[in-house]
C-alpha positions in Angstrom: 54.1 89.9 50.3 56.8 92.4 51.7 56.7 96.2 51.0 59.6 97.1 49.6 60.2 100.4 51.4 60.3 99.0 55.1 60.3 95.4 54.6 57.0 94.3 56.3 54.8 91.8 55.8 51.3 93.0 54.7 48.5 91.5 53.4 45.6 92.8 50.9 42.2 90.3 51.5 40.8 91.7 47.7 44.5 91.4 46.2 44.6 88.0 47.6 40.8 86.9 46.5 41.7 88.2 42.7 44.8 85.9 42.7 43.2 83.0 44.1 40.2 83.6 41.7 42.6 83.8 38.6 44.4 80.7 40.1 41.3 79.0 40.5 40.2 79.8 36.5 43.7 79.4 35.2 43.6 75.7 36.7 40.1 74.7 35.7 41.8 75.1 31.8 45.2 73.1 32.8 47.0 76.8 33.0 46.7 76.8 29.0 46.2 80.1 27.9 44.9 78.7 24.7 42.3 76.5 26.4 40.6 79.6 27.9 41.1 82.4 25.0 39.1 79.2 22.9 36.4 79.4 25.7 36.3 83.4 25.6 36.0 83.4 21.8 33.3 80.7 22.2 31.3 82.6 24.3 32.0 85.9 22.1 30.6 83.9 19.3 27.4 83.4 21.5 27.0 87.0 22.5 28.7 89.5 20.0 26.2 92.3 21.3 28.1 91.8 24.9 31.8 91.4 23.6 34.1 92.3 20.6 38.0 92.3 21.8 38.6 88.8 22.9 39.1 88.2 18.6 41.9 90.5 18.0 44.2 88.6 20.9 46.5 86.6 19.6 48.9 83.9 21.7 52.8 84.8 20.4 54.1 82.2 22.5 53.1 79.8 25.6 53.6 80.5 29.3 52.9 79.1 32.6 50.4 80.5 34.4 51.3 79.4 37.5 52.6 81.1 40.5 
């Protein structure tokens, strides 16, 4: 990634582990947002003491995940 005040390259190891963990989820539910907010609410179903928000999201319209 360049900065954009001098144009360098630089590289962040824990900004680069986040995206390649959200890559890594996104892909194991084919990049379909809907596929993994049904797994969320699933497991919100299982454990309302540990989670309450993932019900109030709603998708308005489909996008690619992908990068």
């Amino acid at each position: 990634m360049k900065n954009k005040k001098n144009n360098q390259e630089w590289f962040d190891p824990v900004v680069e582990e986040t995206r390649e963990r959200r890559r890594a989820l996104t892909a194991s539910f084919d990049n379909d947002p809907k596929k993994l907010l049904d797994e969320i609410r699933r497991i919100e179903r299982e454990n309302p003491d540990k989670s309450k928000y993932v019900s109030e999201i709603k998708i308005v319209r489909k996008a690619s995940w992908k990068l």
